[in-house]
C-alpha positions in Angstrom: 36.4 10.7 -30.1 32.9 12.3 -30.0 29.9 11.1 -27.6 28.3 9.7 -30.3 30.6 6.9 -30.9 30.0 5.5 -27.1 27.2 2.7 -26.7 23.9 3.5 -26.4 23.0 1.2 -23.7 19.1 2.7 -23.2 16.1 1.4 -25.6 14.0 4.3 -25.5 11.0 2.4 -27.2 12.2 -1.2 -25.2 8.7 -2.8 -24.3 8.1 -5.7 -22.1 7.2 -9.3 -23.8 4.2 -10.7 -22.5 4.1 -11.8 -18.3 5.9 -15.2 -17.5 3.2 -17.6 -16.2 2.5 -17.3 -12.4 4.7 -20.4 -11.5 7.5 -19.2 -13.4 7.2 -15.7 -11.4 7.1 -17.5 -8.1 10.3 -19.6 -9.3 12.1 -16.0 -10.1 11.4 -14.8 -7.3 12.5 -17.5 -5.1 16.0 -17.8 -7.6 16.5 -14.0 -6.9 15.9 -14.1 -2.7 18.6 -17.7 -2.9 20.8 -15.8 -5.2 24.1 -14.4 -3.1 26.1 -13.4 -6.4 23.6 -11.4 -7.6 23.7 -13.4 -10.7 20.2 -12.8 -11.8 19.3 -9.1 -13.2 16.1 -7.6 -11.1 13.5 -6.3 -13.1 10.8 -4.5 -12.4 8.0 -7.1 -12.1 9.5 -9.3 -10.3 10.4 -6.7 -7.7 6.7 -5.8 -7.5 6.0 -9.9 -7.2 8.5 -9.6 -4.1 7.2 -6.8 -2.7 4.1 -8.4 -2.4 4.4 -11.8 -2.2 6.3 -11.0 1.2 4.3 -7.7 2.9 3.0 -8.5 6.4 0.4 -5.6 6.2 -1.4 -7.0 3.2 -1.6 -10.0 5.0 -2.6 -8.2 8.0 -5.5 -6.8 6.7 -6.9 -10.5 5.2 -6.9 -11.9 8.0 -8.9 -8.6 9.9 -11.5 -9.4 7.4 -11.9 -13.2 8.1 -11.7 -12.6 11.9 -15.0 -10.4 10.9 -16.7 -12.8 9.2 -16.4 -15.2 11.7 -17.3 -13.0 14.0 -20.9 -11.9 11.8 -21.6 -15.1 12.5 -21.4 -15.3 15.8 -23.3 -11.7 16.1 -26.6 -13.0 14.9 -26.4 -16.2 17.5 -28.7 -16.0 20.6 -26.2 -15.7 24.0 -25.2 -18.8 25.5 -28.3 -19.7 28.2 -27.7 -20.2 31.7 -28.2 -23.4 33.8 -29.1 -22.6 37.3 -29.0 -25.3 40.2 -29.1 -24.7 44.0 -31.7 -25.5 47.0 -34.2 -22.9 48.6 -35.8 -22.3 51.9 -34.1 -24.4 53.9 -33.7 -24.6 57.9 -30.7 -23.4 58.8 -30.9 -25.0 62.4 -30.9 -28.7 60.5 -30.4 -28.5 57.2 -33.0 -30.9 56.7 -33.9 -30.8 53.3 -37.1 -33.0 54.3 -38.2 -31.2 57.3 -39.9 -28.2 56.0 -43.0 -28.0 53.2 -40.9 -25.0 52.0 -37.8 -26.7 50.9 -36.8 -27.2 47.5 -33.6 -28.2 45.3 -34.3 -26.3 41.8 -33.2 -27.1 38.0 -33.6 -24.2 35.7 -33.0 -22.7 32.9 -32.8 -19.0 31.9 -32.8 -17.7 28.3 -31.8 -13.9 27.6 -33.1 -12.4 24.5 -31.4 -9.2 23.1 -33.2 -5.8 22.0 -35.2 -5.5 19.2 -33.1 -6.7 16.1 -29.6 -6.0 17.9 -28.1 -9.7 16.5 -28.9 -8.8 13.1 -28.0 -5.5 13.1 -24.4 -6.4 15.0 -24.3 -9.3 12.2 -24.3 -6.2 9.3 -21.9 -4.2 11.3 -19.4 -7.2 11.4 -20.0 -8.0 7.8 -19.0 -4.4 6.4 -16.1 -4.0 9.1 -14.8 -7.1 7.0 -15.6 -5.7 3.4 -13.4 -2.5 4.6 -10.5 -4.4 6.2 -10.2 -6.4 2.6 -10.5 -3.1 0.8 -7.6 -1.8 3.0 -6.0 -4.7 1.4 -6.3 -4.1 -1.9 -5.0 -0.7 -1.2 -2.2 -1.7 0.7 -1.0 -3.8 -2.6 -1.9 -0.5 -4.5 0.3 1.4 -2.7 3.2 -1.1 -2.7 3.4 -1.4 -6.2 3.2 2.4 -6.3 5.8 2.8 -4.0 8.0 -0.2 -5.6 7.9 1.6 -8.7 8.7 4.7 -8.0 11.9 3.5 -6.0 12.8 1.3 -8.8 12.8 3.8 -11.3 15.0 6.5 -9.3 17.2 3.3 -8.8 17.0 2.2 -12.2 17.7 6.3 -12.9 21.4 6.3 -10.9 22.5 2.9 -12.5 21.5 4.6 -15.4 23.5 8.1 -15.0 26.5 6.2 -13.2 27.0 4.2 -17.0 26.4 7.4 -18.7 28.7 9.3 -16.6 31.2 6.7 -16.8 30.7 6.4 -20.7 31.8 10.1 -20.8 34.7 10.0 -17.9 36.5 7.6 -20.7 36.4 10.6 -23.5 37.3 13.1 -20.9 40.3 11.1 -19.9 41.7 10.9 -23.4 41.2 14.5 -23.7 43.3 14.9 -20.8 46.1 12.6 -22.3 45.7 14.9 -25.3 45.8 18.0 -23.9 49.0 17.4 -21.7 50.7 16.0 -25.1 50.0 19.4 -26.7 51.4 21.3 -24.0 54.3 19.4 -24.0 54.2 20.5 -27.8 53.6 23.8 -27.2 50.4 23.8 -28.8 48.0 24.5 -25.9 48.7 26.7 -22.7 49.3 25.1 -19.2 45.7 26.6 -18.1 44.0 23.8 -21.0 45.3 21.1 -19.0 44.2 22.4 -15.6 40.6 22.8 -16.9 40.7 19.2 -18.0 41.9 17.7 -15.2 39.5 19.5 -13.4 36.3 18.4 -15.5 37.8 14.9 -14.9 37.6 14.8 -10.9 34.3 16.8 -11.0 33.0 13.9 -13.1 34.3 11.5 -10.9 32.5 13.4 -7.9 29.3 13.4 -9.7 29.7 9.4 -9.9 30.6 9.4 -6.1 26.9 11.3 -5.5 25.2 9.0 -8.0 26.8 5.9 -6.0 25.4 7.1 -2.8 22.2 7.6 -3.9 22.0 4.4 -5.6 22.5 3.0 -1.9 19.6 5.0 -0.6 17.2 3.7 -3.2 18.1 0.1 -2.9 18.3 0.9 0.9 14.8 1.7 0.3 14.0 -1.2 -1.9 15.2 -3.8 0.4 12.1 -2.9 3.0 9.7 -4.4 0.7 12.3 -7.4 -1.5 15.1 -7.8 1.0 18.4 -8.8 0.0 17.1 -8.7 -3.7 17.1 -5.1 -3.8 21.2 -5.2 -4.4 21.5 -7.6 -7.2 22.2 -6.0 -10.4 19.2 -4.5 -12.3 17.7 -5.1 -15.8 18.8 -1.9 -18.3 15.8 -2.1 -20.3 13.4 0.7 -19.3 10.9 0.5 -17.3 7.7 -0.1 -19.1 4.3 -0.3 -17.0 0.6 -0.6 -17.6 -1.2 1.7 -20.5 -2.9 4.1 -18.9 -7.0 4.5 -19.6 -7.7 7.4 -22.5 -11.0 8.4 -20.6 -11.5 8.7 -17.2 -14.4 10.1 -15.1 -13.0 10.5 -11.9 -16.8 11.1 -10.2 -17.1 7.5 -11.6 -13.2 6.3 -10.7 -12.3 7.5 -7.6 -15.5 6.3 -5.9 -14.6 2.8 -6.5 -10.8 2.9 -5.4 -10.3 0.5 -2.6 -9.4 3.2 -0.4 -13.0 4.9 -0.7 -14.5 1.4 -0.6 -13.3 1.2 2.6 -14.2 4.5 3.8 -18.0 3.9 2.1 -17.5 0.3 4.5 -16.9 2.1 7.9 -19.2 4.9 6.7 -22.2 1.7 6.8 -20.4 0.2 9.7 -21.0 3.3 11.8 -24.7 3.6 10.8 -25.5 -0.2 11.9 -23.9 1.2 15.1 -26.5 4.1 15.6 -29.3 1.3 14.7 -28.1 -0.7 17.5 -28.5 2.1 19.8 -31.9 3.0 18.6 -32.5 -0.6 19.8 -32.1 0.1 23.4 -35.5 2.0 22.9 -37.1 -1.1 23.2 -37.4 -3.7 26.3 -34.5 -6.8 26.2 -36.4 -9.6 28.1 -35.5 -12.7 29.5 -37.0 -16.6 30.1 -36.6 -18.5 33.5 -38.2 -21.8 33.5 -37.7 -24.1 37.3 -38.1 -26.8 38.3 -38.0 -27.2 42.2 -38.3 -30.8 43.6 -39.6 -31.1 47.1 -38.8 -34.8 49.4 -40.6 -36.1 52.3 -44.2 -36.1 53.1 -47.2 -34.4 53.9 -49.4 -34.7 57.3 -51.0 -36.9 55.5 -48.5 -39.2 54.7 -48.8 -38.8 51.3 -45.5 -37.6 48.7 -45.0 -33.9 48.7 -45.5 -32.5 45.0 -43.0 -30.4 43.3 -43.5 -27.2 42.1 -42.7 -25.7 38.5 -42.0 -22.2 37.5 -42.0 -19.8 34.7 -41.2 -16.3 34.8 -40.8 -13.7 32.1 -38.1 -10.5 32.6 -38.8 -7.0 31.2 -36.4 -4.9 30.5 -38.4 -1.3 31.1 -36.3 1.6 29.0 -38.3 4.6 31.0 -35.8 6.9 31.2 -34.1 7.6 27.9 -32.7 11.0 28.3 -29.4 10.4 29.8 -28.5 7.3 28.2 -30.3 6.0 24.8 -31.1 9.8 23.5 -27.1 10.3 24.2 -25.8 7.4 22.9 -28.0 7.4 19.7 -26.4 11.5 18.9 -23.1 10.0 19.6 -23.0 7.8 17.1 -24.8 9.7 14.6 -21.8 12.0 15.0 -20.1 9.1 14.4 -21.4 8.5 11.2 -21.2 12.4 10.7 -17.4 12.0 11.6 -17.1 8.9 8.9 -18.5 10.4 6.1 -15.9 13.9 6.4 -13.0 11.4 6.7 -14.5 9.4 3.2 -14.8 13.1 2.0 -11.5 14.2 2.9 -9.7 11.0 0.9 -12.2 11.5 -2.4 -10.8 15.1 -2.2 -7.6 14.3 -2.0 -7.8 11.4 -4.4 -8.9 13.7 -7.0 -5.9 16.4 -6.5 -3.1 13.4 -6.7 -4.8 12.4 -9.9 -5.0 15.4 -11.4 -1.8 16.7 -10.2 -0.3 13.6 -11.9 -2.0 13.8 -14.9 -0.7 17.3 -15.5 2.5 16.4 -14.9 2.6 13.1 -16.9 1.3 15.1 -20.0 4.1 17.8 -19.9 6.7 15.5 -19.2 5.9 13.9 -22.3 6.0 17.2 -24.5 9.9 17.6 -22.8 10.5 13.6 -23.9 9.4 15.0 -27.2 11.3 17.5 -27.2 14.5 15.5 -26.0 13.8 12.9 -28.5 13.3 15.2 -31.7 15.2 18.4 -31.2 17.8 18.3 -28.2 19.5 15.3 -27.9 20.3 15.8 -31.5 21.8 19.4 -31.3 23.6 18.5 -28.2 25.6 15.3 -29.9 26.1 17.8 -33.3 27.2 20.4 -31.0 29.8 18.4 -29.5 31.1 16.6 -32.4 31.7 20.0 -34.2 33.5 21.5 -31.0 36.0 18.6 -30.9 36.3 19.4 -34.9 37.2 23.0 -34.3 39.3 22.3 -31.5 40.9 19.9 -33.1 41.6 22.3 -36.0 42.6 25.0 -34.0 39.7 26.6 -34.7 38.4 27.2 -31.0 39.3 26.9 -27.2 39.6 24.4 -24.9 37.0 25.3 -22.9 34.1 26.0 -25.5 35.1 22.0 -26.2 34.6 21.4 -22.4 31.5 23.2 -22.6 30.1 21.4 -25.0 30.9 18.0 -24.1 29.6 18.9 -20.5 26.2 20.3 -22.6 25.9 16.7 -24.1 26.3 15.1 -20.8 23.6 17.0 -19.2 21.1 16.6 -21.6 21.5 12.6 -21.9 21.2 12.7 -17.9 18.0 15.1 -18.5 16.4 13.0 -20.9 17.1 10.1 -18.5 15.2 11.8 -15.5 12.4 13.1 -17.5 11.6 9.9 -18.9 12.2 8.4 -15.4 9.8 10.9 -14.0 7.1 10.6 -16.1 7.3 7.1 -15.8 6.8 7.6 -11.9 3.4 10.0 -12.3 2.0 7.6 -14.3 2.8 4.9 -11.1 1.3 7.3 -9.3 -1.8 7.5 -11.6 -1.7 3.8 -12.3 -2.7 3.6 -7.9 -5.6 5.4 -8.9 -6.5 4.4 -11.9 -6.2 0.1 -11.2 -4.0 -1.7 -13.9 -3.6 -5.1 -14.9 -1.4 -6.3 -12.2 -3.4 -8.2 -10.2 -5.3 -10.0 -13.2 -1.6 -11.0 -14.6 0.1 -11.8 -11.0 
């Protein structure tokens, strides 16, 4: 009759066998998107293969950072040169192209040359806008699997606490059928069988709540898996990454993908401001002619044709209004960059440590749970249905107690669930294997 005599459907120590090979992931993953009778049970890791297998903004960011590098390369290429072609000096009351000495039809060719080092330093600019785009990537799979987890695990919590609750609605309704069969006895008072029909239908709304929740997560879930998300989930708990026993965050968070690609646009910005110290110097340019002249001199012999070469300056006089400006704009710039790399290292270090708090006194109450209350709550409740049953106590101290036991299976549940979370949460920070093992 006791709680003790329902399964125990939750492994506390289940661990995970070692990953499947990649191909037999992918093939999973593709069984659970095909399957419509949600057949196959969803586990965690092959949620997080879903998730990002099939996330546009991962992809997104990829392909920003190959768009730069084939744009570095076109940085550091001289610009296109220009052909020119027309005729000068002619007569405009003829047109005769061989009446005056003057008269020419010109080929050239003109050559611009940038600034100083401006395609090299445009070339670096690109190259680091790329290395930050493919850092935002990284991150963006970070965050994804964060995010995956932690909705898994609150869904994996309400499947959880539906069974549990459901487990317990079965005792409660025999103690209903056995409480009305006492009154009709004689044995209890009519007030005995009130309470236990009430305890019943507030059971039954706590399943309804647990139910709609369970839509919200897998609600959530489907953004990232799709149609996935409702198939019916593994019940062995969650088990992720180890996290590291040491950590230096001044030597961690500097090298999270997120700060990478702050440190990227940081450098970005700078080869900005060197490309406006540029501008200090002259940009010039190469014209080579050619002009051919027809007809003939008094003489009667051939005209000759003339050839010409000139050299354009620019002359960067006055720098004031224009280079001095744009040179402290972008230094603000970098200024600007370096706050916002500050900002994210700063708040890097507070989600860590926040976490790690957390994780580490969540896991004295799992302890706790595990050695002392879970324990006292099932003795508790098997020696209430004992008295009760000898006539020893009330009703509702048996109530009580079976309510007591409840509560604290569902509390162990959430603790465990929530620890599990911070150290998702810690595992974004921190790196873990998934990516070597994908």
């Amino acid at each position: 009759m006791g709680q003790s005599s329902l399964k125990n459907f939750i492994q506390i120590h289940a661990g995970w066998a070692r990953l499947m090979r990649p191909l037999a992931n992918s093939l999973i993953c593709i069984m659970l998107l095909l399957g419509s009778n949600n057949s196959y049970a969803l586990n965690l890791k092959q949620a997080e293969q879903l998730a990002v297998q099939s996330d546009p903004a991962i992809e997104s960011f990829r392909a920003t950072s190959r768009s730069f590098d084939d744009e570095s390369i076109a940085d550091n290429t001289l610009p296109d040169p220009k052909l020119r072609f027309g005729a000068v000096n002619v007569p405009v009351d003829s047109f005769d192209l061989e009446q005056e000495q003057m008269t020419q039809v010109k080929l050239g060719i003109q050559q611009d040359f940038p600034r100083g080092d401006v395609l090299s330093i445009k070339q670096k600019q690109s190259q680091y806008l790329s290395r930050a785009s493919l850092s935002m990537a990284d991150d963006a799979q970070l965050k994804i699997v964060r995010d995956v987890r932690e909705t898994y695990l609150n869904l994996f919590y309400e499947v959880s606490a539906y069974q549990i609750i459901r487990e317990t609605r079965k005792l409660f309704s025999e103690l209903v059928k056995i409480t009305e069969s006492n009154y009709a006895a004689g044995r209890v008072n009519q007030q005995d069988v009130v309470l236990a029909g009430l305890e019943l239908s507030r059971l039954d709304d706590r399943s309804t709540k647990i139910k709609t929740r369970e839509e919200e997560y897998r609600s959530n879930l489907a953004q990232w898996i799709g149609d996935a998300a409702w198939n019916n989930i593994s019940m062995e708990f969650p088990v992720l990454p180890v996290l590291p026993e040491q950590v230096d965050l001044n030597q961690l968070i500097p090298q999270h993908p997120l700060i990478r690609a702050e440190s990227a646009k940081v450098n970005a910005s700078k080869q900005m401001t060197e490309m406006a110290r540029q501008d200090y110097k002259p940009g010039w340019s190469l014209l080579v002619d050619y002009g051919f002249r027809s007809g003939n001199n008094p003489d009667g012999t051939e005209r000759s044709d003339f050839a010409t070469a000139i050299v354009v300056l620019d002359v960067p006089l006055f720098t004031g209004n224009r280079q001095d400006k744009t040179v402290s704009s972008n230094e603000q710039k970098i200024s600007a960059a370096r706050y916002v790399k500050d900002d994210k290292l700063r708040k890097l270090k507070q989600l860590y440590e926040k976490n790690q708090h957390l994780w580490q006194r969540l896991g004295e109450r799992e302890q706790l749970y595990k050695n002392s209350l879970l324990t006292a709550a099932t003795n508790n409740s098997k020696a209430s249905l004992k008295a009760y049953q000898s006539g020893v106590s009330e009703f509702n101290t048996l109530m009580r107690a079976q309510i007591t036991e409840l509560d604290v299976r569902l509390e162990d549940m959430r603790i465990r669930v929530d620890r599990t979370a911070a150290q998702a949460r810690l595992l974004y920070i921190t790196g873990d294997s998934y990516n070597e093992n994908k």
